[in-house]
Structure formats: structure tokens, C-alpha cells
C-alpha positions as CSV (number, residue, x, y, z in Angstrom):
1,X,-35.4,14.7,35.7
2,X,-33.8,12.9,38.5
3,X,-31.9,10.0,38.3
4,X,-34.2,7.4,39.2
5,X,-36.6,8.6,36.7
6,X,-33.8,8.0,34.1
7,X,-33.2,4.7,34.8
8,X,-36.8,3.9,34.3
9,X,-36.9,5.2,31.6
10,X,-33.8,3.3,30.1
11,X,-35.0,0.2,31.3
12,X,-38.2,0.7,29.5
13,X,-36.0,1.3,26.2
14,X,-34.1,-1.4,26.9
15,X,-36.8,-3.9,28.0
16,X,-39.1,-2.5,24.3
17,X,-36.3,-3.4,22.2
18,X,-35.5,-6.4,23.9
19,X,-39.3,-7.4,23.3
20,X,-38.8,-6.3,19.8
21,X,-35.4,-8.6,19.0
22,X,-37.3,-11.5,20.9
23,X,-40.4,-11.3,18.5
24,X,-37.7,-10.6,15.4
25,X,-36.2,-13.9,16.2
26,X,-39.6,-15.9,17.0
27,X,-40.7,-14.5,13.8
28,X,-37.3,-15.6,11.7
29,X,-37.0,-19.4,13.4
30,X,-39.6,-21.3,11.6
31,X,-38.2,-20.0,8.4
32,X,-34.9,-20.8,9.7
33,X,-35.8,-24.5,10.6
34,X,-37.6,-24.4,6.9
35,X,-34.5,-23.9,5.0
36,X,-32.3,-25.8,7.3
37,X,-34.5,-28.8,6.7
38,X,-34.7,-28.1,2.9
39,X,-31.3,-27.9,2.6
40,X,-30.4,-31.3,5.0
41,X,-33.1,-33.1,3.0
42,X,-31.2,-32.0,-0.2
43,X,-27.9,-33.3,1.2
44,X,-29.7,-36.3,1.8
45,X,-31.3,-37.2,-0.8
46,X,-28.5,-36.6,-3.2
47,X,-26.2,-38.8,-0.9
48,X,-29.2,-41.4,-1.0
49,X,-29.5,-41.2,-5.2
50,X,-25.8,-41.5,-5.3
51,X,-25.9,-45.1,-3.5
52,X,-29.0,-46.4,-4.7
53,X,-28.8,-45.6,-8.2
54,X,-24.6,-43.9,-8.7
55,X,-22.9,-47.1,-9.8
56,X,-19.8,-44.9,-10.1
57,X,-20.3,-44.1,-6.7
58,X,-20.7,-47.5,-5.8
59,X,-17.5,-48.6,-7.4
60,X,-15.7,-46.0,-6.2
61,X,-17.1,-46.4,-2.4
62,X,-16.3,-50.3,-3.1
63,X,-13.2,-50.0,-4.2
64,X,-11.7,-47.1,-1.5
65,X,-13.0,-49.4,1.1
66,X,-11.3,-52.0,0.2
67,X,-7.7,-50.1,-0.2
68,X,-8.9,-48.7,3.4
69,X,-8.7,-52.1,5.0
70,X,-5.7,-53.0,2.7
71,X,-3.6,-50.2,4.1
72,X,-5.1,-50.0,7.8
73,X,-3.6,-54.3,7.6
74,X,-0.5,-52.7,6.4
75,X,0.3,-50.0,8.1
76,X,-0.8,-52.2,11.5
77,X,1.7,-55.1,10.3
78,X,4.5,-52.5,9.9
79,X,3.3,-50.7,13.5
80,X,4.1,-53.6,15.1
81,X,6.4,-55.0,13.2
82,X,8.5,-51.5,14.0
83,X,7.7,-51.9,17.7
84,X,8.8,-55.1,17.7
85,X,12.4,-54.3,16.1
86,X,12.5,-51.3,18.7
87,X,11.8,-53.4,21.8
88,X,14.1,-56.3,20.5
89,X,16.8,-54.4,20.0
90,X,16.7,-52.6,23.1
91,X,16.4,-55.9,24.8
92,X,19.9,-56.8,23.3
93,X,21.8,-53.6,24.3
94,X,20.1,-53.9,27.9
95,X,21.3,-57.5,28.2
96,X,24.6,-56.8,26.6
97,X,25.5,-53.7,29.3
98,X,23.9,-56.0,31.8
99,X,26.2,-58.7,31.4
100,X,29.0,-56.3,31.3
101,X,28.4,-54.4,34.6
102,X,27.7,-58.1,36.6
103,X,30.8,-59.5,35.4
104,X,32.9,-56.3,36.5
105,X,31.3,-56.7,39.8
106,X,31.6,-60.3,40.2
107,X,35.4,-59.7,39.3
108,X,36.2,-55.9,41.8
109,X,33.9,-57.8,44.4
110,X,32.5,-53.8,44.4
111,X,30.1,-51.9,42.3
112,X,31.7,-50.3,39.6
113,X,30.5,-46.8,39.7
114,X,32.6,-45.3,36.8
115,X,31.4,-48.2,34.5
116,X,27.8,-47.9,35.5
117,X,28.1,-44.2,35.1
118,X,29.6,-44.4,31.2
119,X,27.1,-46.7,30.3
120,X,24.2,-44.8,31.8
121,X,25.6,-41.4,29.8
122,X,26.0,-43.6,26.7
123,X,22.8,-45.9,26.7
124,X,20.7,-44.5,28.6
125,X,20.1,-47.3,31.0
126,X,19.3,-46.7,34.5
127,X,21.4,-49.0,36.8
128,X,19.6,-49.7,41.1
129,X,21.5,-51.9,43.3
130,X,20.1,-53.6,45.8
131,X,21.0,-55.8,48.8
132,X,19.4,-59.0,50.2
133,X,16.4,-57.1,51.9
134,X,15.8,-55.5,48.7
135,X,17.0,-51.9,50.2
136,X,18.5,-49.5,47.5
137,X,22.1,-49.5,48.2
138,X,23.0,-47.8,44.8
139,X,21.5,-45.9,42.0
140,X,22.7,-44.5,38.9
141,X,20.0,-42.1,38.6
142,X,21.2,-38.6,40.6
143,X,18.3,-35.9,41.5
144,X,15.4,-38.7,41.0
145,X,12.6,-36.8,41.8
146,X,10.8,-40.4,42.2
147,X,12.2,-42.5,44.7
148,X,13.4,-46.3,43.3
149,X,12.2,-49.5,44.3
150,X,12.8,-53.2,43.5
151,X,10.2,-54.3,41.1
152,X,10.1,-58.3,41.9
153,X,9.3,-61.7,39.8
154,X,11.5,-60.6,36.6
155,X,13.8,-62.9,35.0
156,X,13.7,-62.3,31.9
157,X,13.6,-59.0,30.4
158,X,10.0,-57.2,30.2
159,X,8.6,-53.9,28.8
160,X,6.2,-53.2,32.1
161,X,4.7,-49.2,33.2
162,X,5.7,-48.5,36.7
163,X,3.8,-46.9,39.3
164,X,4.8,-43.3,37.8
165,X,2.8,-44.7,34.6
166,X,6.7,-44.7,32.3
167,X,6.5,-47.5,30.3
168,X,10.1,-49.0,30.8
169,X,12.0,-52.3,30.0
170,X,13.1,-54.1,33.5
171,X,15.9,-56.7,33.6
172,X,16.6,-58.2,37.2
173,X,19.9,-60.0,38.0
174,X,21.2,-61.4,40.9
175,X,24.8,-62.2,41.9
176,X,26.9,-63.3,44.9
177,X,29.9,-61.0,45.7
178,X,32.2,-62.2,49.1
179,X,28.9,-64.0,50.5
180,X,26.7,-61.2,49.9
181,X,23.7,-61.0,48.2
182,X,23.7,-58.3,45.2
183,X,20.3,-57.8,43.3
184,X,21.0,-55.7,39.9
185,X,18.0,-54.3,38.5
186,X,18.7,-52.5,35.2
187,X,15.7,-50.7,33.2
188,X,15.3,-49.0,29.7
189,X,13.1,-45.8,29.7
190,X,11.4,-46.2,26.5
191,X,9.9,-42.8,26.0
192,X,12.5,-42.3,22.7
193,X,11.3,-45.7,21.2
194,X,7.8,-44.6,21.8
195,X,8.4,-41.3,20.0
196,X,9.9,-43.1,17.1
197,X,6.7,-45.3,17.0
198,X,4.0,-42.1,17.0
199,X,6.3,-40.4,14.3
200,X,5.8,-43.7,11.9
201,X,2.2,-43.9,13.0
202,X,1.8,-40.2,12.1
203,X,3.5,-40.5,9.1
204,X,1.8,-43.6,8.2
205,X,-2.0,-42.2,8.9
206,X,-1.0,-39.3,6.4
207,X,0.9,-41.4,4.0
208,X,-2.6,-43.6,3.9
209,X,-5.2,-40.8,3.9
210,X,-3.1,-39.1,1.2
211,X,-3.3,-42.7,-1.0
212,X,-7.0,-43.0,-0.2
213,X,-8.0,-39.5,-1.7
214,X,-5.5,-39.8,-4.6
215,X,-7.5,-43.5,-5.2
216,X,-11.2,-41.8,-4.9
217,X,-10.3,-39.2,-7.4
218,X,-8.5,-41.8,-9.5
219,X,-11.3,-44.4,-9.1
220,X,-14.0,-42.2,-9.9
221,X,-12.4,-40.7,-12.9
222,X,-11.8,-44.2,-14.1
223,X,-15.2,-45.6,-13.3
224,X,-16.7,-42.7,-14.9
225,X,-14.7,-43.3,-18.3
226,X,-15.5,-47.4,-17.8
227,X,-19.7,-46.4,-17.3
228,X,-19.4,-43.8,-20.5
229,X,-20.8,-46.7,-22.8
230,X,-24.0,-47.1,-20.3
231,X,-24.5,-43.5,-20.5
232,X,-24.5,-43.6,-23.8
233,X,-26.6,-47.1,-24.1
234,X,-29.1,-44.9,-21.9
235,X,-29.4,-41.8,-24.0
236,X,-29.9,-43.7,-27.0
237,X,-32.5,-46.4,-25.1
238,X,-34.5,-42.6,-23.9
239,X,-34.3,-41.1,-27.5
240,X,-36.2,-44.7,-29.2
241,X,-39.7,-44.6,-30.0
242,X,-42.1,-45.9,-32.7
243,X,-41.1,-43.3,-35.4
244,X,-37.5,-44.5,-34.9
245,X,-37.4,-48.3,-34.3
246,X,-34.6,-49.3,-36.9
247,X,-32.4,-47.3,-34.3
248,X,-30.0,-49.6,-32.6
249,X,-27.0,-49.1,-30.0
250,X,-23.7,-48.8,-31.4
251,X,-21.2,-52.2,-30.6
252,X,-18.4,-51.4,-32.2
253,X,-14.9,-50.8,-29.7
254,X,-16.3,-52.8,-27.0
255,X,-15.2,-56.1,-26.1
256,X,-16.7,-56.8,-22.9
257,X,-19.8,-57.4,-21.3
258,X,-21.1,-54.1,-22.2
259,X,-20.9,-55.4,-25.8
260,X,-23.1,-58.2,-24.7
261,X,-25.3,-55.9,-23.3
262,X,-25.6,-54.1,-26.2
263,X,-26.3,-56.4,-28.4
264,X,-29.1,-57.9,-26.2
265,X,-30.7,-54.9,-26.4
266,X,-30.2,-54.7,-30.0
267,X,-31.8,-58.5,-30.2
268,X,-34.7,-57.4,-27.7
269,X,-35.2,-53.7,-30.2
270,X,-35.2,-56.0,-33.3
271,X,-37.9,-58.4,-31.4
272,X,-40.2,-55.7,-30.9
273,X,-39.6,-54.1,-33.9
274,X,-40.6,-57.3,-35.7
275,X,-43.7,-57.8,-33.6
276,X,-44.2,-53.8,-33.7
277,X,-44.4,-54.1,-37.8
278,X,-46.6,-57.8,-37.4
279,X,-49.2,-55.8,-35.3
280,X,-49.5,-53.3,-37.8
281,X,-49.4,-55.6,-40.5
282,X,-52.0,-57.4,-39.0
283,X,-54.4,-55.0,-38.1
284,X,-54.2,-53.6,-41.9
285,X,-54.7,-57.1,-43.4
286,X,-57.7,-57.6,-41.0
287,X,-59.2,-53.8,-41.9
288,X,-58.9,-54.9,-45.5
289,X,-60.1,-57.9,-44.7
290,X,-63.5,-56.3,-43.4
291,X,-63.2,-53.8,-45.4
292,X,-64.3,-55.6,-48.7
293,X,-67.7,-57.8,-46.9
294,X,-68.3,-54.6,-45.4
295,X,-68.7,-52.8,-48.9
296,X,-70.6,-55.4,-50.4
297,X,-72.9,-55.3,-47.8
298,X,-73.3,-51.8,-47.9
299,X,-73.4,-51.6,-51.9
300,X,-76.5,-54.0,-51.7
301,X,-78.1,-51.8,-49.0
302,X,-77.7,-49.0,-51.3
303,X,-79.1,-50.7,-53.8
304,X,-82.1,-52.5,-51.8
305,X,-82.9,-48.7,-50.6
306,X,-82.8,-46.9,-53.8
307,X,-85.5,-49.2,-55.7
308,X,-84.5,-52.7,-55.2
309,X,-86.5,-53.8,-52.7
310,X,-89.5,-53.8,-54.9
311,X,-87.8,-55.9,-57.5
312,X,-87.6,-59.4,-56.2
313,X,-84.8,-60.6,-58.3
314,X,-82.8,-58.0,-57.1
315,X,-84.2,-58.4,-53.6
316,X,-83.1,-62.2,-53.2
317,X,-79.7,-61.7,-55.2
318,X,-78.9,-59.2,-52.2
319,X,-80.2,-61.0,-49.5
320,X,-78.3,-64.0,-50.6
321,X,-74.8,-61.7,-51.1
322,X,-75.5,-59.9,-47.5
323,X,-76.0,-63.4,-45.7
324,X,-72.8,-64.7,-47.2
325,X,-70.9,-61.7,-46.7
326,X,-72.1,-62.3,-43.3
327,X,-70.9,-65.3,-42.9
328,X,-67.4,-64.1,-44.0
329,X,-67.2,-61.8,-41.6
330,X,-68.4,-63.7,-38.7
331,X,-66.0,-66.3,-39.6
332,X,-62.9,-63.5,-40.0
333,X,-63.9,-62.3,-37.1
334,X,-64.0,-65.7,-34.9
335,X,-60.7,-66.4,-36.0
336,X,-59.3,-63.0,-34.9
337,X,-60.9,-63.4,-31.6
338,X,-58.6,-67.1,-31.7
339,X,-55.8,-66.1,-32.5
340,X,-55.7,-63.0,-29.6
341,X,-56.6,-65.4,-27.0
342,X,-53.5,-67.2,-28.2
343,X,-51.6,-64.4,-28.2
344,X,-52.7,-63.7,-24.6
345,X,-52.2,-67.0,-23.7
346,X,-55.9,-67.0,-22.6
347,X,-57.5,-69.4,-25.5
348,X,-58.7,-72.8,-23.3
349,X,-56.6,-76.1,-24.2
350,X,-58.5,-79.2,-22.6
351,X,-56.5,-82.8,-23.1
352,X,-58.8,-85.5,-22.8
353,X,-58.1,-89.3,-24.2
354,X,-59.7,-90.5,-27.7
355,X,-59.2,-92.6,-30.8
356,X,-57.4,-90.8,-33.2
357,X,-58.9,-93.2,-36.0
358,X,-62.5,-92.2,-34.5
359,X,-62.4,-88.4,-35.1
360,X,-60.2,-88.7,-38.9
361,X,-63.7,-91.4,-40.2
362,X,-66.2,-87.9,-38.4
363,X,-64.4,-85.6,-40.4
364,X,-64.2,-87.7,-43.3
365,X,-68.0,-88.6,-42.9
366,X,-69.0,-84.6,-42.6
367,X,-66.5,-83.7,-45.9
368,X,-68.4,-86.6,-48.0
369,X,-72.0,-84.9,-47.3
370,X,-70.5,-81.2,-47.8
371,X,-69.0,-81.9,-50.7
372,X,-69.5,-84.0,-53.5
373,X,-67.0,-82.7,-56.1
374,X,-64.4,-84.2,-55.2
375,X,-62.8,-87.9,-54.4
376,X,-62.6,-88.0,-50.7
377,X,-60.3,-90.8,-49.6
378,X,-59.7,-92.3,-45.7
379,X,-57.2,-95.1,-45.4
380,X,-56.9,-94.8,-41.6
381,X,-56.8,-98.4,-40.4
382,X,-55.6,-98.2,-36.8
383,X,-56.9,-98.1,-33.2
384,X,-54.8,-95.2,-31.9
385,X,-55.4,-93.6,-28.1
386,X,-54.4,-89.9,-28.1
387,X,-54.4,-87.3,-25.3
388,X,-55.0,-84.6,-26.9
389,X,-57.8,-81.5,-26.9
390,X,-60.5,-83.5,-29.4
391,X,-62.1,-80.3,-30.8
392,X,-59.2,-77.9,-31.5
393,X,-57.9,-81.3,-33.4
394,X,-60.9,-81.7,-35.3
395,X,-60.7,-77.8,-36.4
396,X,-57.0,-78.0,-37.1
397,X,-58.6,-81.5,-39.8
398,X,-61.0,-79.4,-41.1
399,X,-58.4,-76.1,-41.9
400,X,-56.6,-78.7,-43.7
401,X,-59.2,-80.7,-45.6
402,X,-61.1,-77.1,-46.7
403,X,-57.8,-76.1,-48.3
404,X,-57.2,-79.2,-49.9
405,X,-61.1,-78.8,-51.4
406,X,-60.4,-74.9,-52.3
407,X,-57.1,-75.4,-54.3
408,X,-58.1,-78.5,-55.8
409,X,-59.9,-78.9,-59.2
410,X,-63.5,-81.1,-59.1
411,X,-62.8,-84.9,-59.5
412,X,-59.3,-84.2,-57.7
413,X,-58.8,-86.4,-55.0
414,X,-58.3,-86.0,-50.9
415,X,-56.8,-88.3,-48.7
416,X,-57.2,-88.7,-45.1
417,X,-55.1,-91.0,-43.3
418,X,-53.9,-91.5,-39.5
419,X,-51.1,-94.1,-38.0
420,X,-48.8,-94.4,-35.7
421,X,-44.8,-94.4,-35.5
422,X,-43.7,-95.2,-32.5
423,X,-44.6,-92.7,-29.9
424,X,-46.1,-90.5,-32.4
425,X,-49.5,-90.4,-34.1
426,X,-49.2,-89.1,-37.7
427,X,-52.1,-87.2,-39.5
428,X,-51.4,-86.8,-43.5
429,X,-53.9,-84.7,-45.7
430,X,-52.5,-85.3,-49.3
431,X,-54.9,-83.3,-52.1
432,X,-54.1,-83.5,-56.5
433,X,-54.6,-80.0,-56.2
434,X,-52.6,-77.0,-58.1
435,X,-49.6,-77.0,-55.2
436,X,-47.3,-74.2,-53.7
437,X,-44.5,-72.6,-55.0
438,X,-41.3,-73.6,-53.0
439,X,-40.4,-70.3,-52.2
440,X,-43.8,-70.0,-50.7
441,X,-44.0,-72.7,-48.3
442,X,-42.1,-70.9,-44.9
443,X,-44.3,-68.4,-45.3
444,X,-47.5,-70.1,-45.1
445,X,-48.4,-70.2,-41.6
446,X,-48.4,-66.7,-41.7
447,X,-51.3,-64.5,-41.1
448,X,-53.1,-63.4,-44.3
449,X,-50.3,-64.6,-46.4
450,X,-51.4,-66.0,-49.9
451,X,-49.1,-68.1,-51.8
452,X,-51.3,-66.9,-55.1
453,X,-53.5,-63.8,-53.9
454,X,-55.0,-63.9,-57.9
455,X,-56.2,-67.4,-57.2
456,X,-56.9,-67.7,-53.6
457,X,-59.0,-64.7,-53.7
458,X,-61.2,-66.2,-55.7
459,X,-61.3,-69.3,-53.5
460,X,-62.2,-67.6,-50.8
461,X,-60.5,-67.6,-47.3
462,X,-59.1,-65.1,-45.1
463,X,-55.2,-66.4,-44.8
464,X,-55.5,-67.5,-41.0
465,X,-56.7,-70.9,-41.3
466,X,-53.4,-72.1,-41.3
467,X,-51.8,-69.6,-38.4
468,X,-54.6,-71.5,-36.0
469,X,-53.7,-75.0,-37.1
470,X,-49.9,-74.3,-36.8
471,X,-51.3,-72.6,-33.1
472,X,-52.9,-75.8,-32.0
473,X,-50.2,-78.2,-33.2
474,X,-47.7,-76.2,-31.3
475,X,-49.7,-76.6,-28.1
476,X,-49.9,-80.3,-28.1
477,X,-46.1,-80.3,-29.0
478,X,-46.6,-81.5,-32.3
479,X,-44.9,-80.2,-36.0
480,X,-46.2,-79.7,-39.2
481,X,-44.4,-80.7,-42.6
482,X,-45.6,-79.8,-46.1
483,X,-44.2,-81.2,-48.9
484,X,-45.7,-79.8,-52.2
485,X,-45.2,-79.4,-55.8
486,X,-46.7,-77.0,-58.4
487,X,-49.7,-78.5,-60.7
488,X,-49.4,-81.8,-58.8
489,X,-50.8,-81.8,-55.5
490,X,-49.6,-80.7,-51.8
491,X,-49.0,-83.5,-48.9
492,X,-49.5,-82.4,-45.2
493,X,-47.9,-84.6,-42.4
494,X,-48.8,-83.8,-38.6
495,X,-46.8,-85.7,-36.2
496,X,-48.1,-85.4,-32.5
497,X,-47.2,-87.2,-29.3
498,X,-49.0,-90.2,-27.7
499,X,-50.0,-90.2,-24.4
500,X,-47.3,-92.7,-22.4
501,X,-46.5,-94.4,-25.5
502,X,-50.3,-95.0,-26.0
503,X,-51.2,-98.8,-27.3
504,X,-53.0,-99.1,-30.6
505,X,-54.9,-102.1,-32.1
506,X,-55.1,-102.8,-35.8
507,X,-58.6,-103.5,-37.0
């Protein structure tokens, strides 16, 4: 095998595995990006949940920042402050030496080259002499590898960079010596005050970034310990849930606004835990409610389908039970459907102007034809002009006046009776009836409460007569006041405003 034939075949090896590395790597790069990506995102992500949702992160950040600007003022104020002192007091010694070597001069009428000398090897000031046309006559400065020149239009002594880029403080003088025109130019390198500047900046930078990690850990740690309550608030929030209710978060050590926090929540759990145990009392009242039309109903069915629907006695007694336990539930059930479109704020209140006097003598004139068991009494003698929603008003009478007949005994009396104290109109519904405990009376407005279950049941009623009255007062801004006492009768006052202090006639 000759040579040539070789180095085919080598190139051939080389140019297959070459293929082989390419196709390696093609194959390995999307994989490559895919977990790159994956892991950037990660990085991302966390650093975006830390500052959207990290509050210790967001103290800490807050809080380093701050210190960052505090320090970078600082150490900038002391910077300069430092230059400042170094340039001053160079300033001093170059006038000082400056005053020294003219004054020799002026009194040798020569340049002092031995005093120049001792002060150039002791303060490091370079001393150029020139004459009237501004040629260098004298230098202090031996082997100068840059050749010196007069730097015009000083007076005063300025920190300036010459053409070699050395940042140097100049100090031109001029003098007269025998009639000839000396001009002194002295000049402070300032590559040693400069060094002593970069070694406090450096020193400085460190002194801060040290600070500024020490305060992040510190800050953290601190904010952590500060936030432990929230955590805590948190887990406990998380582990609450209608088998556990009664659980509240613990105030006790705090005396900040995390203790106000807490015991918001605490209000807030109690709130819900109220209304939580009112919905459930409500919705048991309301089955029970049902329950018992419902089984009468369904006893009488029984009844009519085992053999009583070919006795007519029986026939009409449970016709006449199943159309009244009818009627029960159709009213139980309308006053459900009330009260939880006032609960969602949906049930319709619409205000319209009307004598008060006008709707107390309807109502009066409806209970007289209804019922003629008891005294029914009106005194309403007054023209009074109400804005108010006429037939929620008329409903809230009625709740009143049917109690007033249930509880009270036949030949009792009820009386009706409507006027007006200044800006209010007052409705009173006072009854001889048997009267509510005292204990009783908060509690009244409640749904399905019964001050006497043994003798309202018997009466009749569902409990939430009085919840819907106490509804609709509330939504023309009005109150309710019961006065009542036990065996001798029960007095209901209604106080509502009147439309712009509306005008009433007396009849």
C-alpha cells in the first residue's frame, strides 16, 4: 500500500468520525437548549415569586437599597472630602516653598540653586525658571525625559493635567531681579495624593460591600423572625374549614399591627361562623317547617287511598286539611323566597308618595271583614304624605295586625293608629293580648323564633312574619320598638322618615 493510498484512507477515517461527532452533537443540542431553558426559567421564576409574593425579600431588597445609597453618599462625601484636604494642603506647602525660594531670589539677585535643590529633595516640588520670552533658563528637574514649558494664565494655584496627561498642581510667579524679568513656575506632581485617594476608595468599596452583605443576611434573618406571625396566621387560615370553625388565630405576644390583623380575622371567622350556624339553623327550621304540612298532607292521601275516598265525611275532612296545609306551605314558602331576595339584595323596593292615614283606614277596613272576634280600633286622624314603597308597608301592617289577632283572646281589642312627630311618621299597633316575656323580646325578629312554641304553635305561623317586617322597616330607614308585658297586651311603635319634612293636614 503506497502512501497516497494511506492518506485516503485516513482521511476517510478521519472525515467518518468527524461525520459521526457532527451528528452526536446535532442530536445532543435540542436537549441541551431543553434543559438550559428549563433550568433559566427556574431561575426565573423563583426570582419572580420572590418579588411578587416574598415580602421578606421585599424588605430585605428595600432595606439594602436604601443602606446602598446611604453609604455610596457617604463614602462620596468622604472621597471628596479626602481630596479636598489632600489638594489643600498641598496647595499650602507649594505656596509656602514658593514664597521662600522668590524672596531668596529677590534678596541674592540670582537663583538659588542649593535652596531650590533641598526643597525639591524634601517636597517634592519641581522648580522651572524662566526669563521674559518665556525660555527655560533653569530647571530643577535633572534627566527630564519630557522637555518643560511655561504653562501660561495661572495666578493662583491650580491642579491642571499637562500635555504628558500627569495631573500636577501649577503655581506661576513673577518677579523683578536687577531690571530683569524672572517668571517662577513651581508644580506639585500629585501621583502620591492620587494613590492615597484610590487606596481610601478601595478600602472604602470593600468596607461598603462587606456592610451591605453583613445587612442582607442580617435583614433577612430579622425580617424572617418579624413575618413568623404571618406564617403562622397562614397555616392556621389553610388548616380552617367547616368541621373546625370555633378555630381562631392566636393574639397573645403581639402588640402591633399584626395583632390587629389577627384579631380582624378573628372578627371576620366569628362573622361567618355566626352566619355559617344561621344558615344551618335556618335551613333546619324551614325543613321542619315543611316537614309537618308535608306529613299531613301525605297522612290524608294515605288515608283517601286506602278506603276513604268512598266515605264522604272522610273525603271532605281531607280535602279541607290538604287545602289548608296547602295554604301553609305556599305561604312558608313565599316568605322564604322574601327573605332570600333580601339576602341577595335582589327583592324590588319602589318609593312612591301616599297618605299614610289612607293605607292604616285599608288595612283597618280589610281586618274588620276578616275578622269579627275581636275589637278593631283606628284612631288615625292625620293627613300624612309619605315616600315610602306602599305595598311592602301594607304587608309589614298586616304582619303586625295578624299577630296582634293570633295572641290575642276574642273580645280583646286592636288598635291602629298613625301620626306624625316632626320629621317622622309613627305607626303604633297596640293589642290586650297575652304579651311577651322580657327576656324574649331581642330575639323576636328572628327567623322561626317563638317566644312560646307551646302556644304559638297552636296559633299558627311560621316565625318569619316578623324577620320581613323588621326587613322592610330597615329599608325605608325606619326602627321598630316593642314595649310589652305578660297577660296585658304588647304595643308596637314604627317610626319612619318623611319625605322633605313632608306637610300633613289635620282632618
Amino acid at each position: 500500500m503506497n502512501k497516497k493510498t494511506k492518506l485516503i484512507k485516513m482521511l476517510k477515517v478521519i472525515f467518518y468520525y468527524t461525520f459521526i461527532i457532527i451528528k452526536k452533537i446535532i442530536y445532543i443540542i435540542p436537549g441541551l437548549f431543553k434543559a438550559l431553558q428549563f433550568i433559566l426559567s427556574g431561575i426565573i421564576n423563583s426570582f419572580k415569586r420572590l418579588l411578587r409574593f416574598s415580602i421578606t425579600f421585599k424588605i430585605t431588597f428595600v432595606y439594602t437599597f436604601i443602606l446602598s445609597i446611604l453609604l455610596f453618599l457617604v463614602s462620596v462625601g468622604i472621597l471628596f472630602g479626602f481630596k479636598f484636604f489632600l489638594i489643600e494642603q498641598t496647595r499650602e506647602n507649594v505656596d509656602k516653598n514658593s514664597e521662600i525660594i522668590v524672596n531668596k531670589m529677590k534678596n541674592i539677585s540670582e537663583i538659588p540653586e542649593k535652596l531650590i535643590y533641598d526643597t525639591v529633595l524634601r517636597e517634592n516640588i519641581e522648580v522651572n525658571v524662566f526669563d521674559i520670552n518665556k525660555k527655560l533658563i533653569y530647571t530643577s528637574i535633572k534627566d527630564n525625559e519630557y522637555e518643560s514649558y511655561y504653562i501660561p494664565n495661572i495666578n493662583y494655584s491650580e491642579v491642571i493635567r499637562d500635555t504628558n496627561n500627569y495631573e500636577k498642581l501649577i503655581l506661576n510667579k513673577g518677579i523683578s531681579v536687577n531690571d530683569k524679568i524672572y517668571y517662577l513656575q513651581f508644580s506639585k506632581n500629585l501621583e502620591e495624593e492620587n494613590e492615597y485617594f484610590f487606596i481610601l476608595l478601595t478600602a472604602l468599596v470593600v468596607l461598603d460591600i462587606i456592610i451591605i452583605i453583613i445587612t442582607m443576611v442580617v435583614a433577612s434573618k430579622v425580617s424572617k423572625k418579624m413575618l413568623r406571625p404571618v406564617d403562622d396566621m397562614t397555616k392556621i387560615v389553610k388548616a380552617i374549614n367547616i368541621k373546625n370553625l370555633d378555630t381562631r388565630l392566636n393574639v397573645n405576644g403581639s402588640h402591633d399591627e399584626l395583632k390587629e390583623l389577627a384579631q380582624t380575622f378573628n372578627e371576620m371567622f366569628d362573622r361567618i361562623q355566626e352566619s355559617y350556624e344561621r344558615q344551618n339553623q335556618f335551613v333546619s327550621d324551614a325543613s321542619h317547617e315543611l316537614r309537618t304540612p308535608i306529613a299531613v298532607i301525605q297522612g290524608y292521601v294515605n288515608l283517601l287511598n286506602r278506603w276513604g275516598k268512598n266515605d264522604k265525611e272522610v273525603l271532605e275532612e281531607s280535602i279541607i286539611a290538604i287545602k289548608s296545609e296547602s295554604q301553609n306551605m305556599k305561604e312558608l314558602v313565599e316568605k322564604l323566597l322574601f327573605l332570600a331576595r333580601a339576602d341577595k339584595k335582589t327583592q324590588k323596593v319602589e318609593k312612591s308618595e301616599f297618605y299614610l292615614d289612607e293605607l292604616v283606614d285599608e288595612v283597618f277596613k280589610e281586618t274588620k271583614l276578616i275578622d269579627t272576634n275581636h275589637e278593631i280600633i283606628n284612631k288615625t286622624d292625620e293627613k300624612i304624605l309619605i315616600f315610602a314603597d306602599r305595598k311592602l308597608l301594607k304587608q309589614t301592617l298586616r304582619i303586625f295586625i295578624d299577630n296582634s289577632i293570633k295572641f290575642t283572646a276574642e273580645k280583646g281589642s286592636i288598635t291602629v293608629n298613625a301620626y306624625s312627630n316632626k320629621n317622622k311618621a309613627i305607626l303604633v299597633i297596640e293589642d290586650t293580648g297575652i304579651g311577651i316575656p322580657k327576656e324574649d323580646i331581642p330575639y323576636v325578629f328572628n327567623r322561626f323564633y317563638r317566644s312560646d312554641k307551646s302556644r304559638s304553635k297552636d296559633k299558627g305561623g311560621t316565625g318569619l312574619g316578623l324577620s320581613i317586617a323588621k326587613w322592610i322597616i330597615a329599608q325605608h330607614k325606619g326602627t321598630i320598638n316593642i314595649k310589652s308585658v305578660v297577660d296585658f297586651g304588647t304595643k308596637i311603635s314604627i317610626s319612619i322618615p318623611i319625605k322633605n319634612k313632608a306637610t300633613y293636614v289635620t282632618s
